[in-house]
C-alpha positions as CSV (number, residue, x, y, z in Angstrom):
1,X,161.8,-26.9,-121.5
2,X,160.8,-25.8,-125.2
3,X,162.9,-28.3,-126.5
4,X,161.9,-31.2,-124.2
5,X,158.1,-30.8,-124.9
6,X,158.8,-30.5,-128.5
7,X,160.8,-33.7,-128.2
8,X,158.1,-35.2,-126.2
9,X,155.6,-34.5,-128.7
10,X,157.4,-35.9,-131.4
11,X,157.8,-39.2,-130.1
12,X,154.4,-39.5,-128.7
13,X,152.9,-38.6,-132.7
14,X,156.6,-41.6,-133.8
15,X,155.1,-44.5,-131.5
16,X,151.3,-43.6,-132.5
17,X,152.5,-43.9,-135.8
18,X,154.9,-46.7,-136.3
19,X,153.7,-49.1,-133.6
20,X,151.6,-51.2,-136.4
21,X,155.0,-51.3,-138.2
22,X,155.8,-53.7,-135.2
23,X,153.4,-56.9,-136.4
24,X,155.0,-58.8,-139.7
25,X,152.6,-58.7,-141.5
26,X,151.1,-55.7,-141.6
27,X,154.8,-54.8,-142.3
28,X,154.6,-56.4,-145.5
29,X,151.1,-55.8,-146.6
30,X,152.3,-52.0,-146.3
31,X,155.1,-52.2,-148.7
32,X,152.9,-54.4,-151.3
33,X,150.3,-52.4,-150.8
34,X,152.8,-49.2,-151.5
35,X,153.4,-50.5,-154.6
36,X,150.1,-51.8,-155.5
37,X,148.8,-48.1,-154.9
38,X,151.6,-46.6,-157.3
39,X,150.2,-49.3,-160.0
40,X,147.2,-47.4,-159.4
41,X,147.9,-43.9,-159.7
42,X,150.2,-44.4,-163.1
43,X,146.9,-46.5,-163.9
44,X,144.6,-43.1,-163.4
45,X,146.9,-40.5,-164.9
46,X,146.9,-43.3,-168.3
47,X,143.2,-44.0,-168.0
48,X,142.3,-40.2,-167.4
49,X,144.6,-38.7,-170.5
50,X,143.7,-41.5,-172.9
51,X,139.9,-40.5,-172.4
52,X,141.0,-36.5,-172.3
53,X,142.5,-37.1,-176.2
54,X,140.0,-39.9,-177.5
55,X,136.8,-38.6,-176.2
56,X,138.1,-34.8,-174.8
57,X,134.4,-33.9,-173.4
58,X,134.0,-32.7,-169.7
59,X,131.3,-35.2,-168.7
60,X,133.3,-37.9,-170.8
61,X,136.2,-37.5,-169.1
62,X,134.9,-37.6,-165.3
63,X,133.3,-40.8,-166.5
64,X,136.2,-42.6,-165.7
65,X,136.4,-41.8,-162.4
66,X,132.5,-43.0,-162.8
67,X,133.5,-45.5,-164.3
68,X,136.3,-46.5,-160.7
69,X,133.5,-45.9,-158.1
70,X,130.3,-47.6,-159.4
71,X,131.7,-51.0,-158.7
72,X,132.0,-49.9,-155.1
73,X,128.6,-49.6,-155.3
74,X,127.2,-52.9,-156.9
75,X,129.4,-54.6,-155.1
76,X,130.6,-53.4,-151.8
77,X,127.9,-55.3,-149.7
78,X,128.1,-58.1,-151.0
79,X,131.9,-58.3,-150.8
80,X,131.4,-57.0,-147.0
81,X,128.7,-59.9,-146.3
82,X,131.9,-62.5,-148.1
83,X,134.3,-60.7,-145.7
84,X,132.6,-61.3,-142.4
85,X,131.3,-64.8,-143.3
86,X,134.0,-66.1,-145.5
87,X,137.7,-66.7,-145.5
88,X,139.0,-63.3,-146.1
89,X,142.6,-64.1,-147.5
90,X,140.7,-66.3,-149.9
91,X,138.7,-63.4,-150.8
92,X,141.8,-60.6,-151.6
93,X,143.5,-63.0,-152.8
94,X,140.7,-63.7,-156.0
95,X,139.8,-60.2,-156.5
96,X,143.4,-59.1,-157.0
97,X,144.2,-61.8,-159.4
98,X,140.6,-60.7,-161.1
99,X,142.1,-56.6,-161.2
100,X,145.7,-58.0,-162.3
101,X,143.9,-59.7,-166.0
102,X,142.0,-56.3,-166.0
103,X,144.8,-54.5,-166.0
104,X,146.8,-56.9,-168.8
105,X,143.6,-56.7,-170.8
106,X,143.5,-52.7,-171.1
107,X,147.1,-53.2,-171.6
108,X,147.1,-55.4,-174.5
109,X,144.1,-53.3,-176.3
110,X,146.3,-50.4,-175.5
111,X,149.3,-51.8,-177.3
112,X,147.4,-52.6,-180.3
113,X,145.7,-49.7,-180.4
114,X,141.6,-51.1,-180.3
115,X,141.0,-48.7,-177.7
116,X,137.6,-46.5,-177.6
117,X,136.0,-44.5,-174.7
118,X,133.5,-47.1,-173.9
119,X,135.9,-50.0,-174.2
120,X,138.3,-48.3,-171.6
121,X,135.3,-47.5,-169.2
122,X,134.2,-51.2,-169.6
123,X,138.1,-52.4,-168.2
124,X,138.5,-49.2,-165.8
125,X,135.0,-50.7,-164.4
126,X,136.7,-54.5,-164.0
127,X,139.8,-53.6,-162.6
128,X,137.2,-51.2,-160.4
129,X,136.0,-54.6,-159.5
130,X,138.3,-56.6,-158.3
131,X,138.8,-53.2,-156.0
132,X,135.7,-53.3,-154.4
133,X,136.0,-57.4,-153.8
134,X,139.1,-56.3,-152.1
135,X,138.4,-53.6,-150.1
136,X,136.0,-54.7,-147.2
137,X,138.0,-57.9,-146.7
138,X,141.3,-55.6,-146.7
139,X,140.2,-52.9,-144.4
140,X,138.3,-55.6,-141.9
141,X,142.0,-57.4,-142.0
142,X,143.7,-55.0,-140.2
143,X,142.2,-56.0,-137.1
144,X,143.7,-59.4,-138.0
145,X,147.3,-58.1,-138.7
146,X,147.5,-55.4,-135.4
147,X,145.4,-55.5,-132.1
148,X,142.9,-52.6,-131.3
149,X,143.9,-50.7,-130.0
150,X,146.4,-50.1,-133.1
151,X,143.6,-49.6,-135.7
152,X,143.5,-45.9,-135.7
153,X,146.9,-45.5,-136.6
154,X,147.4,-48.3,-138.7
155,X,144.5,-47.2,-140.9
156,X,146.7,-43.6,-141.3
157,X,149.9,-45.7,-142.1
158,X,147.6,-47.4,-144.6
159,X,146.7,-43.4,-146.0
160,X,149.9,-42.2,-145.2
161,X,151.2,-44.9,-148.1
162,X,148.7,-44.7,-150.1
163,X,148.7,-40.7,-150.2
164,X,153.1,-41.6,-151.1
165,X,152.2,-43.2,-154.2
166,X,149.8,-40.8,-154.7
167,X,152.1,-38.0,-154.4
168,X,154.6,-39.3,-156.4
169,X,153.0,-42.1,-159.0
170,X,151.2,-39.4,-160.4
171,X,154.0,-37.4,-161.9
172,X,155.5,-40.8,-162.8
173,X,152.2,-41.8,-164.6
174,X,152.6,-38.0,-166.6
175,X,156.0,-38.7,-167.3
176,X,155.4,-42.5,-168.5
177,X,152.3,-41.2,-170.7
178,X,154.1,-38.4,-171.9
179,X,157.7,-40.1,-173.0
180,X,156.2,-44.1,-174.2
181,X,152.5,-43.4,-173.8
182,X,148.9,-44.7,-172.2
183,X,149.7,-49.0,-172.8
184,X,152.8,-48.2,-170.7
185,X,150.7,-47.0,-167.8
186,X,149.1,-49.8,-167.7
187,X,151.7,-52.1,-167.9
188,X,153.6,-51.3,-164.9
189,X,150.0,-51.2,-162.9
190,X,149.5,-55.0,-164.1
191,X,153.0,-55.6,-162.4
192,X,152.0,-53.9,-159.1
193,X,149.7,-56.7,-158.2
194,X,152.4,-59.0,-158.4
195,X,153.6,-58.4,-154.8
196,X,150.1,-58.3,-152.6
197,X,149.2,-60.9,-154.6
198,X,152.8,-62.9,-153.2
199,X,152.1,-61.1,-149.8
200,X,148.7,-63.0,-149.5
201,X,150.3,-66.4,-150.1
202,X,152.6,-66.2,-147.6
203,X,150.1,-64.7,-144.6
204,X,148.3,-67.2,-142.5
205,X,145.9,-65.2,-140.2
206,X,144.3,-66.8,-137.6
207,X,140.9,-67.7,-137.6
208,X,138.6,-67.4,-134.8
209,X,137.2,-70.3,-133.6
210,X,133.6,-70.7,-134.2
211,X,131.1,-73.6,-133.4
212,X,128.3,-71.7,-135.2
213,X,128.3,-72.0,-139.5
214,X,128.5,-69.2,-141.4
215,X,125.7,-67.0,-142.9
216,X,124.4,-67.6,-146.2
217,X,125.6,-64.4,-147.7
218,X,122.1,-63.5,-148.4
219,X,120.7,-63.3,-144.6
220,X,124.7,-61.6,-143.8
221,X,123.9,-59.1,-146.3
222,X,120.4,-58.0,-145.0
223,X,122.0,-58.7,-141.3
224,X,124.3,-55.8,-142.4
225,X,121.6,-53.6,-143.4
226,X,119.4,-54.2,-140.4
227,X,123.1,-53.4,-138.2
228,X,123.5,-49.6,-139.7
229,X,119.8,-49.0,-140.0
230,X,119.6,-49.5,-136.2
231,X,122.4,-47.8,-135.5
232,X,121.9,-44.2,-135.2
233,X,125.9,-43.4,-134.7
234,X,126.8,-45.1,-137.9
235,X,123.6,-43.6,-139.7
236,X,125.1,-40.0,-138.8
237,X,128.6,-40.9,-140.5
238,X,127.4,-42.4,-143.1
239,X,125.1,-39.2,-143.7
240,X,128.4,-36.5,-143.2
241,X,130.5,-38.5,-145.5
242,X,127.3,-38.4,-148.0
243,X,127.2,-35.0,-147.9
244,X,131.1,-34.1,-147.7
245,X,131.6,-36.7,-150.7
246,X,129.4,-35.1,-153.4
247,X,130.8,-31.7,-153.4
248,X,134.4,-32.4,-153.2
249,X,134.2,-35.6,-155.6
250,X,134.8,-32.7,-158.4
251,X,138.5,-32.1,-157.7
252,X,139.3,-35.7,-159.1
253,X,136.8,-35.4,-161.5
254,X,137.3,-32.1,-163.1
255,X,141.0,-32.4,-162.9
256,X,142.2,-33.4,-165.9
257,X,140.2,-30.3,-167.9
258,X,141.6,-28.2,-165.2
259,X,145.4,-29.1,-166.5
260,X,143.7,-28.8,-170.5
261,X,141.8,-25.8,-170.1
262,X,142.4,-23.5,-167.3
263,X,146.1,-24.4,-167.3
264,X,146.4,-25.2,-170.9
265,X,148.8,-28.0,-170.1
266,X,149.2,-31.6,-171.6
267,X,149.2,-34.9,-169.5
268,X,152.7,-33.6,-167.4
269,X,150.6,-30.8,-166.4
270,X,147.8,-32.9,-165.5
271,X,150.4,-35.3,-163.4
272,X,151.8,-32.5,-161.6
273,X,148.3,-31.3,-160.2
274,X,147.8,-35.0,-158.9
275,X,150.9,-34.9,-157.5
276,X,150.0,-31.9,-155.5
277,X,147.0,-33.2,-154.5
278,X,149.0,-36.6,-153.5
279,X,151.7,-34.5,-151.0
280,X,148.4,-32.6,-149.9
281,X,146.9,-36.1,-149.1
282,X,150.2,-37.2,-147.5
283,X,150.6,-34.3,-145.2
284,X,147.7,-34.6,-144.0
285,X,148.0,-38.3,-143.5
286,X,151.2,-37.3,-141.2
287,X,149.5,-35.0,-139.6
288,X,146.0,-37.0,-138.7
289,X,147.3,-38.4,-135.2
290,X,148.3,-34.5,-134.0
291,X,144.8,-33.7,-135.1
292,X,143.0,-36.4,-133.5
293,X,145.0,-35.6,-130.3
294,X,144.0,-32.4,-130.5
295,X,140.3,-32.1,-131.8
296,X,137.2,-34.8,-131.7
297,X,136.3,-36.5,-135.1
298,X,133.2,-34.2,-135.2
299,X,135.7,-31.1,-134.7
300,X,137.8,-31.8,-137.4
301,X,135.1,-33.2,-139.6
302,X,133.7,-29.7,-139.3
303,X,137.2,-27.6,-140.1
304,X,137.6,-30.2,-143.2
305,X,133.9,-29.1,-144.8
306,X,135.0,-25.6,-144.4
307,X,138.6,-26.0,-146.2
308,X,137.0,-28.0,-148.7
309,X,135.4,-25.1,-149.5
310,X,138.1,-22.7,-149.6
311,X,140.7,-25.3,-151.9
312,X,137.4,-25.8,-154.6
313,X,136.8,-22.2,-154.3
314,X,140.7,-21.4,-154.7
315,X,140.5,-24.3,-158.1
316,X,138.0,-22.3,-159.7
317,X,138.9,-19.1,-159.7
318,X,142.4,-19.1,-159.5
319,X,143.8,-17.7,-162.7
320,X,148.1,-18.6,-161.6
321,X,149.3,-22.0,-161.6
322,X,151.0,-21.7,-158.9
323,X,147.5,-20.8,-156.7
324,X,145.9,-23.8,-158.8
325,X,148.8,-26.4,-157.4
326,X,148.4,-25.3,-154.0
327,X,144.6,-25.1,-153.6
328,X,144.9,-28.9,-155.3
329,X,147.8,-29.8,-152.3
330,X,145.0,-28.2,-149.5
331,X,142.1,-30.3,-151.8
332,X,144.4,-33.4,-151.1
333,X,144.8,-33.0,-147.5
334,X,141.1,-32.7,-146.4
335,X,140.3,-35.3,-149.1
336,X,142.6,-37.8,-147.2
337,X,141.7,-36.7,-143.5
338,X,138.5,-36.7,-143.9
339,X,137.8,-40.1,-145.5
340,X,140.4,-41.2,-143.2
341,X,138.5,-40.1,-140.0
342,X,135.3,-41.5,-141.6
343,X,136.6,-45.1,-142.5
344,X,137.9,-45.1,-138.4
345,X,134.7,-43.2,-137.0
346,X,133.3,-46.8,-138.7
347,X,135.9,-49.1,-137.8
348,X,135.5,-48.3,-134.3
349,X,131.7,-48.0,-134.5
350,X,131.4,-51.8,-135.5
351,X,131.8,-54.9,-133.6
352,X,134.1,-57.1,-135.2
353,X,131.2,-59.8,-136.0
354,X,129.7,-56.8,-138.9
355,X,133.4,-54.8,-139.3
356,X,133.7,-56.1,-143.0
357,X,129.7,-54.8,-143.6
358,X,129.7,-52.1,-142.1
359,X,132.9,-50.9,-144.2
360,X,131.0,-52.1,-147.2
361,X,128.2,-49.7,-146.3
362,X,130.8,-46.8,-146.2
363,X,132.2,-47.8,-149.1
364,X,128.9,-48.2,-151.1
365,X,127.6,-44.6,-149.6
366,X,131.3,-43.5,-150.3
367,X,131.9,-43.9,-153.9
368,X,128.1,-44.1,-154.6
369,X,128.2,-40.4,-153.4
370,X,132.0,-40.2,-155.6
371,X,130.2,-41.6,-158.9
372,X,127.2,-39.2,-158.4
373,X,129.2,-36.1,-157.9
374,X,131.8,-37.1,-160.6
375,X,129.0,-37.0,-162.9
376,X,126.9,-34.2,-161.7
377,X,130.1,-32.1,-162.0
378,X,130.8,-33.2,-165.3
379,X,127.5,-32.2,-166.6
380,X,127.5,-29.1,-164.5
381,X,130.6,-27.7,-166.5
382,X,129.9,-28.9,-169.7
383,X,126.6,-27.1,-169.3
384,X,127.4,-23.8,-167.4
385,X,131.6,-23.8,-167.4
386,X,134.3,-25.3,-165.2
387,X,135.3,-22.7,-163.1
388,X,131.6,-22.0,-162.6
389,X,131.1,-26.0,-161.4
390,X,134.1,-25.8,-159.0
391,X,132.9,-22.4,-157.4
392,X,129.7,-24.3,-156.6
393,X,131.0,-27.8,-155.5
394,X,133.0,-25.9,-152.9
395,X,129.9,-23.6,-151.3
396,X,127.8,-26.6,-151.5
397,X,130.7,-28.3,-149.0
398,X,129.2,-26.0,-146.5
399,X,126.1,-28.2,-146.6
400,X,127.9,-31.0,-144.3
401,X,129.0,-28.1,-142.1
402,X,126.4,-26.8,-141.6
403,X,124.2,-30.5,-141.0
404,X,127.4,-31.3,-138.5
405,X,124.7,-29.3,-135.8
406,X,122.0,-32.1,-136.3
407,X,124.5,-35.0,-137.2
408,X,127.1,-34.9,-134.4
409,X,129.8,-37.9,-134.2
410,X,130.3,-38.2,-130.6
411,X,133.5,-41.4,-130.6
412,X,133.1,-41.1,-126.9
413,X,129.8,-42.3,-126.2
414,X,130.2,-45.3,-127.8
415,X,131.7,-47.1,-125.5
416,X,133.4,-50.6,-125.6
417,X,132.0,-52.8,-128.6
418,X,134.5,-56.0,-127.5
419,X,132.2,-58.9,-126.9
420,X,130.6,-59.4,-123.5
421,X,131.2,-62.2,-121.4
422,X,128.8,-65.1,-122.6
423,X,126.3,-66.4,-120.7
424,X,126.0,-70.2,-120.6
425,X,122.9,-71.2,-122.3
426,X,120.8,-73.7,-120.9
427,X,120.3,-76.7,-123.0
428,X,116.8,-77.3,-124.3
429,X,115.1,-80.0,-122.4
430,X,114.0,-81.7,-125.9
431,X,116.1,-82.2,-129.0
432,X,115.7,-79.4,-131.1
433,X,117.3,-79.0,-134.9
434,X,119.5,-75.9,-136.2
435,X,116.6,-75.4,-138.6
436,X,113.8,-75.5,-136.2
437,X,111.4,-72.1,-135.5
438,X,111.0,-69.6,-135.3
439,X,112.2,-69.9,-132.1
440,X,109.9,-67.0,-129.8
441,X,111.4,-65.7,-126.5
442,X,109.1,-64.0,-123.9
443,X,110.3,-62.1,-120.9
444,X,108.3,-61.0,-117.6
445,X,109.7,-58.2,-115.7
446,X,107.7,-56.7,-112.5
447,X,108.8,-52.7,-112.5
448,X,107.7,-50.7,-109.7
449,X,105.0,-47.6,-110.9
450,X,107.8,-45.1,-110.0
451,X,110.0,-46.4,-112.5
452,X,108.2,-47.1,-115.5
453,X,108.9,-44.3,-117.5
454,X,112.4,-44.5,-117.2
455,X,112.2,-48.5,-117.5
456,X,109.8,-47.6,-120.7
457,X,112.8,-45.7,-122.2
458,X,115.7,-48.2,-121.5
459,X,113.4,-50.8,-122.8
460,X,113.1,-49.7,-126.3
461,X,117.1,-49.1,-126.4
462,X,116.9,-52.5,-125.3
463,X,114.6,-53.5,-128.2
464,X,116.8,-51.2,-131.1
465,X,119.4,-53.4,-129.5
466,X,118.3,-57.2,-130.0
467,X,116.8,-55.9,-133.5
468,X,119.8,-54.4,-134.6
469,X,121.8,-57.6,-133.9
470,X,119.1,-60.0,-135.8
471,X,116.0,-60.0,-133.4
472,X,112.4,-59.7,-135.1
473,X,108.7,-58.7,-134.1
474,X,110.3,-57.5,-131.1
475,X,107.6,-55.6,-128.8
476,X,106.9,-54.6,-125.3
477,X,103.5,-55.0,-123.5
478,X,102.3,-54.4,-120.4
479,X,99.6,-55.6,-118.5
480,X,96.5,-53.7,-117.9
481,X,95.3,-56.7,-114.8
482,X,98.9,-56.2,-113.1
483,X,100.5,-52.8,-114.1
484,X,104.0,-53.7,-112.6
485,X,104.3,-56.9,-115.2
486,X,105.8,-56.2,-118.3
487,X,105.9,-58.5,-120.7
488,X,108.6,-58.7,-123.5
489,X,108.7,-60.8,-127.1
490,X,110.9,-61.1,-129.7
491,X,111.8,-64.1,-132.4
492,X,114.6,-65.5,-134.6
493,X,113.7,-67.2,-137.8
494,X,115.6,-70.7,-136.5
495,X,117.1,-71.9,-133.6
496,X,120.6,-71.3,-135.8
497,X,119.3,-67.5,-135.8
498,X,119.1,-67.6,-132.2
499,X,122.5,-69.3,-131.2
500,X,123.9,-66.5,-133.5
501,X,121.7,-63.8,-132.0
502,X,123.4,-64.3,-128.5
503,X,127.1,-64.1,-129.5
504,X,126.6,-60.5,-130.8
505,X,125.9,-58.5,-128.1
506,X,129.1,-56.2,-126.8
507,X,130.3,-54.7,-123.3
508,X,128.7,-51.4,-124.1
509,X,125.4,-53.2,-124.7
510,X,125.7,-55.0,-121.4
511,X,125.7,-51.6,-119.4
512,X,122.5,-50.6,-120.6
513,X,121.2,-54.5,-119.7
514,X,122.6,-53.2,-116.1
515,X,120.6,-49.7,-116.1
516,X,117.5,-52.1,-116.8
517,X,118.2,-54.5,-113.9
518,X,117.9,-51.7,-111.5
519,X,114.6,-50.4,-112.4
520,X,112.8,-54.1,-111.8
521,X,112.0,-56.0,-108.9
522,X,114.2,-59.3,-108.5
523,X,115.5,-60.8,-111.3
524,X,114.2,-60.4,-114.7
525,X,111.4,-62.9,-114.3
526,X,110.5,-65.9,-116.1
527,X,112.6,-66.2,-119.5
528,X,110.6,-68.9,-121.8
529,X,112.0,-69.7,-125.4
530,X,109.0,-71.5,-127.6
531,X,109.6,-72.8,-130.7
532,X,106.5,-72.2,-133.3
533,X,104.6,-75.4,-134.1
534,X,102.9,-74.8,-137.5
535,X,99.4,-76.9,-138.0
536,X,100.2,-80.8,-138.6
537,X,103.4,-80.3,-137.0
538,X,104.9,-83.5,-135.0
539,X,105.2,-82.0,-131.4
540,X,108.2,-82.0,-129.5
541,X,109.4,-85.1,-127.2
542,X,106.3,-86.9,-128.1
543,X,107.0,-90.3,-129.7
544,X,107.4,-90.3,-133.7
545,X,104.8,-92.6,-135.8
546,X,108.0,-95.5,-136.1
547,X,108.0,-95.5,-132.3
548,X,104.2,-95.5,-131.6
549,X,103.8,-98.6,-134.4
550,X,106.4,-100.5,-132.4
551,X,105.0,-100.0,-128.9
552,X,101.3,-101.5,-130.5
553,X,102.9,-104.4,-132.2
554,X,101.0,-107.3,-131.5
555,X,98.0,-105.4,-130.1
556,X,95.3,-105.8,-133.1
557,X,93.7,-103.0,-134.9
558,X,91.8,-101.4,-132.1
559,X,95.1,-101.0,-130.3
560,X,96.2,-98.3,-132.8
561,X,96.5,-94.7,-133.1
């Protein structure tokens, strides 16, 4: 019986994990991607030493991984806003191609030996670039290359590989430094790209068909905004991974003056912790769908905080190497679970009309939070000591424990964010341009006395609801002649805004549409859409001046307008 559960168990956690293996292309993108991510960690170890031995300062030295996240930060909306508006192949496709002559340009300095720490933060920051072009259009792909219901564990297998390379490419990257030196390093990442880069020519996604333009990237990029401000779900994930990000962003950080200083190693020493912080990270990749099975995201998110503390803790003031590896390994595992759990909390939080934004807004608050606790930490132990910076990075961990009581990620409630089942909408009964407005609905509903409060209430999700998806100068009134009427108004900007406006809403936004249709009387009243005429403007359906001169031809001068 034992064995038969056991066995049972195991397959379960085999077809959870390998059904996105099933779909081509996410097939390949895995493998290119595989390699593409051991480019990267042979990339880190050279960037990271090179800085250790030309510029061998604490805060110096964290700069680099500074230096990686703060293009996340410029960048990631506006590459979120191209990846929900624009062709997304187009997009990865650019930015690795922009990250590939990064990576031959710090190569090539390398080689000739023009390197200095600013000029090596300047191409750590480029090839950062083309990252962050990349990212948002990559992670809001997978729901191109698998359905669905296959996101969660194809975003693992995505961490699962990456958290390989990471394991291994590290003490690769030592090894490469170590025997031929940095310029090597950054050779073989410049050959990474080759494959993605190959992968993306081949793949032909389809593309949903769409009678609507896009968004100028402007109004997608404050549409995004408005989404997550609105959203109170997102807001609390966003806020956790703030808070978890800060603290822990010292491991990376501090790492390499761990391996100098507390280890008194050389840049082997220094690959060997980030391979133990890379099996760390792949174990617990494995190990992610058993965990979700078994605890809710807000759970484990809460167990993660608490074992970030410990593994920091363990960094600090460990005085064996062998303590120092593991507490890196147990550091790599909750690194990788919990930015794992965080990027699907969001994935699964978004409709697929704002998936690439709302990404983008992770990513931003992500590495924002990464290049603001890389640095803080530096500082910290150039200024007070490192074992004294890591001891403190992991009890102020406990922070997003402890704010997991007034920030709770409840998956469940969400219900489903698939589109709901459009409503046919009436053609205007005069011609009316994409350009025209702002176009004003207003909405009468007659709501018994005994349901007004709750009607009040549903109401104003309601409202959070159209302006979250693009509605403005949305308000409620009610009317103090006829107390049952209550009157609703909101706008769009054009009659564009509007079309746009109505293909967002989702089936979980349709139930609460339900729970208001059973607190009014009848129907939901009179629904009139008014287009704003400014002063001087021609009205609608009345004849234009060219028509009115050619009905009075022949009349005289008193037969005119």
């Amino acid at each position: 019986m034992t064995v038969s559960v056991e066995s049972s168990r195991f397959d379960r956690w085999r077809s959870a994990t390998l059904a996105p293996f099933e779909h081509r292309a996410f097939a390949l993108f895995w493998w290119a991607s595989l390699a593409s991510s051991f480019g990267s960690m042979i990339q880190t170890v050279g960037a990271s030493w090179l800085m250790a031995t030309i510029a061998p300062s604490p805060n110096q030295v964290a700069l680099v991984q500074t230096a990686n996240a703060l293009p996340y930060f410029f960048l990631s909306l506006f590459a979120g806003a191209l990846a929900d508006t624009r062709d997304r192949r187009s997009i990865m496709l650019v930015s690795q191609v922009l990250a590939l002559l990064a990576s031959v340009a710090l190569a090539v300095v390398a080689l000739v030996g023009g390197i200095t720490p600013w000029l090596l933060l300047g191409l750590t920051f480029l090839i950062g670039c083309g990252a962050a072009l990349f990212a948002p259009a990559w992670q809001a792909s997978i729901g191109d290359q698998v359905p669905r219901a296959q996101i969660a564990p194809a975003v693992m297998a995505n961490a699962v590989g990456f958290n390989l390379a990471r394991s291994v490419g590290p003490a690769i990257g030592g090894v490469i430094v170590a025997a031929i030196g940095a310029a090597a390093a950054f050779i073989v990442n410049a050959v990474s790209y080759i494959g993605i880069i190959a992968t993306l020519l081949w793949w032909r996604p389809k593309r949903l068909p769409s009678d609507l333009p896009p968004e100028p990237l402007g109004a997608a990029m404050a549409a995004g905004l408005r989404y997550v401000s609105l959203s109170p779900h997102l807001l609390a994930i966003l806020l956790r991974c703030t808070l978890y990000t800060i603290p822990i962003a010292a491991v990376p950080a501090l790492m390499p003056i761990v391996a100098r200083d507390l280890l008194g190693g050389g840049a082997a020493t220094f690959g060997i912790l980030l391979g133990g912080f890379g099996v760390g990270a792949m174990l617990g990749a494995l190990s992610s769908a058993t965990l979700r099975h078994r605890f809710s995201s807000d759970t484990l998110l809460r167990i993660l905080s608490a074992l970030a503390c410990v593994a920091m803790i363990g960094i600090g003031q460990s005085r064996w190497a062998a303590v120092t590896l593991l507490a890196h390994v147990l550091a790599g595992s909750v690194w990788t679970l919990a930015f794992a759990n965080f990027n699907i909390a969001v994935q699964l939080s978004s409709p697929r009309w704002v998936t690439g934004r709302m990404l983008a807004t992770y990513q931003t608050i992500a590495f924002a939070s990464m290049a603001l606790g890389s640095w803080w930490w530096g500082e910290f132990a150039s200024a007070l000591g490192l074992r004294e910076a890591l001891t403190t990075a992991g009890f102020a961990s406990l922070v997003s424990l402890a704010a997991a009581r007034w920030l709770p990620i409840a998956m469940e409630q969400l219900g489903s964010l698939d589109p709901r089942v459009r409503v046919e909408l009436a053609p205007p009964s005069v011609e009316i341009h994409a350009a025209s407005g702002p176009i004003v609905v207003v909405i009468e509903y007659r709501v018994p006395p005994e349901n007004a409060v709750e009607f009040a209430a549903v109401i104003n999700e309601i409202g959070r609801i159209r302006r979250r998806d693009g509605a403005r100068a949305w308000s409620i009134c009610q009317d103090i002649d006829a107390i049952d009427l209550w009157i609703e108004r909101f706008e769009s900007p054009t009659w564009l805004d509007y079309l746009r406006w109505r293909t967002r809403p989702t089936q979980s936004d349709q139930v609460v549409r339900e729970r208001l249709a059973r607190l009014v009387v009848g129907e939901h009243g009179s629904v009139r859409r008014l287009v704003v005429r400014p002063p001087g403007a021609h009205p609608l359906g009345a004849p234009t001046s060219s028509e009115t001169d050619d009905s009075s031809a022949g009349r005289g001068e008193h037969g005119r307008w």
